[in-house]
N, C-alpha and C positions, 0 to 999 in steps of 0.2 A: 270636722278637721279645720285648722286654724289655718290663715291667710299664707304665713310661714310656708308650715307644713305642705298643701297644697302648692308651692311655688317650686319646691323643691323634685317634686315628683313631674315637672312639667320639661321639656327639652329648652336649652339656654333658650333667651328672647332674643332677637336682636333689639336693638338701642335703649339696651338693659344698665348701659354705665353711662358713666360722665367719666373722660378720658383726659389725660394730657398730661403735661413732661413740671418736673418739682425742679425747683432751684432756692437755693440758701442764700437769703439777698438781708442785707443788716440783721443779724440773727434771727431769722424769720423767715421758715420755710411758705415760698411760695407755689401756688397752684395757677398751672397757665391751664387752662381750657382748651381744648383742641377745636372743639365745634364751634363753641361763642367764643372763642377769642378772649378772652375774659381772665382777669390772673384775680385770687382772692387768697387766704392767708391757710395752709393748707389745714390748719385745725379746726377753722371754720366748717372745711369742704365736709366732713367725716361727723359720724356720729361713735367713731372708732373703730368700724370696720374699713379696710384699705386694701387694696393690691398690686402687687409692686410686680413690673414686668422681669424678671429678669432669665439668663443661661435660658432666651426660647418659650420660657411657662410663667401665669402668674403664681403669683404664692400669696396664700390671702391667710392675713394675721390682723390684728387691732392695732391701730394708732396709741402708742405712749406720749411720748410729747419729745421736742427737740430732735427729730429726727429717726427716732425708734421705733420700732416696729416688731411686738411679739408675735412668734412664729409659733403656735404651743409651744415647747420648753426651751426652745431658743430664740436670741433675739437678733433682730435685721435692723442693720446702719444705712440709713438712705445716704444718694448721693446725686450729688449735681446732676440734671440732665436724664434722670428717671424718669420712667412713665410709671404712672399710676391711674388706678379707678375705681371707683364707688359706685355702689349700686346706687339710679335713680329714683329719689324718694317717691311716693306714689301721692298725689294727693290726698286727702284726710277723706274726704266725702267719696270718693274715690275708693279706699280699701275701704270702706265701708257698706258699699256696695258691692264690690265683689265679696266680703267677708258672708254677706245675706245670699250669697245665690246658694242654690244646692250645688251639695258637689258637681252632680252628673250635667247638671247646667251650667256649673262655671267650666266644666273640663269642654263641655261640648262648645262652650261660646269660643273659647280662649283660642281650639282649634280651625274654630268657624276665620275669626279675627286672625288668625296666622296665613287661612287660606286666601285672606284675600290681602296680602303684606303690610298687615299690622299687626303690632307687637303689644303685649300690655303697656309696656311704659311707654307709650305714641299718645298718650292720653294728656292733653291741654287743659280741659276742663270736664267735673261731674257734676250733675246735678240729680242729687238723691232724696227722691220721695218719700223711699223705705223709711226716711228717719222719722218722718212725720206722718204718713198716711197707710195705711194698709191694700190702698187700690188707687193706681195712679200711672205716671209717665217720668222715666227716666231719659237726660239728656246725656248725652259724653261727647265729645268731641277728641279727634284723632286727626294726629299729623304724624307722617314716614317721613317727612321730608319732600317726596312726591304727590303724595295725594294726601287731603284731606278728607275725614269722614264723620259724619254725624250718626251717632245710633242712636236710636231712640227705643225704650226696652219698658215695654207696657206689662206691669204685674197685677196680681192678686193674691193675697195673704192673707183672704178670710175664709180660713180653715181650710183651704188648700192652696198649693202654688202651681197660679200659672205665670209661666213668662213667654214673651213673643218680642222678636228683637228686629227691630227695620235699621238699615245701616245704607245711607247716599252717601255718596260720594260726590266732592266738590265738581264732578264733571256730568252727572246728573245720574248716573246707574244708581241702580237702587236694586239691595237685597233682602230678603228677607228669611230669619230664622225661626221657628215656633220650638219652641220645648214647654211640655205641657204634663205636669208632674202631677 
């Protein structure tokens, strides 16, 4: 089952979007940032997926251009002073690494990582062995905002998978998960 696909079956993540309010400034919809503060061009922000707060709910349709917004068969006119949000890209090395777990390993990590308040998208940086070795040490790093965590995720892929998953935290606890397939 594909990266997607698995995401989908999973309960919303939190600090799953990039968030913040659009405004029409010299013909040029801009995107302000709510967490970085940060304003960028809002076609940049999108790879054409978008969602537009409005009446309560979002409503998620694809970025046209100039303002637009398709909704399947009908279209949405942005306007001043909207929120919007896209989902947070994942690093490359990153979904490449979870794309190689097993399923039953990626659902049990993902759960494991929820229970201690981290989200998949809290991910700073990976660093992925699997691309290169078949027996090795996996780094990630994790930020909520409040805590930072290091996991470190020791595999083997020669002709069977194990994985074992150690996860510290910037305050010195340290956890440990085994899933051994």
């Amino acid at each position: 089952m594909n990266l997607e696909k698995r995401l989908s079956y999973l309960p919303e993540q939190k600090r799953a979007y990039i968030c913040g309010e659009i405004e029409r400034v010299n013909d040029e919809w801009i995107f302000f940032d709510e967490e970085q503060e940060e304003a960028a061009l809002l076609e940049e922000m999108t790879t054409g997926d978008i969602e537009v707060f409005r009446n309560g709910q979002w409503l998620r349709g694809y970025w046209q251009n100039d303002g637009i917004v398709r909704l399947g068969g009908s279209v949405l006119f942005l306007h001043n002073g909207e929120i919007v949000r896209f989902r947070k890209p994942l690093p490359y090395a990153y979904r490449q690494w979870l794309e190689e777990l097993q399923e039953k390993t990626f659902f049990r990590f993902v759960d494991w990582l929820n229970s201690l308040h981290f989200s998949l998208y809290d991910c700073l940086y990976c660093y992925n062995g699997l691309l290169f070795k078949p027996v090795g040490v996996n780094f990630i790093i994790f930020d909520n905002t409040e805590l930072i965590a290091n996991v470190q995720h020791y595999y083997e892929r020669d002709g069977i998978y194990k994985d074992r998953f150690e996860l510290t935290l910037h305050t010195g606890n340290r956890f440990i998960c085994t899933q051994i397939s």
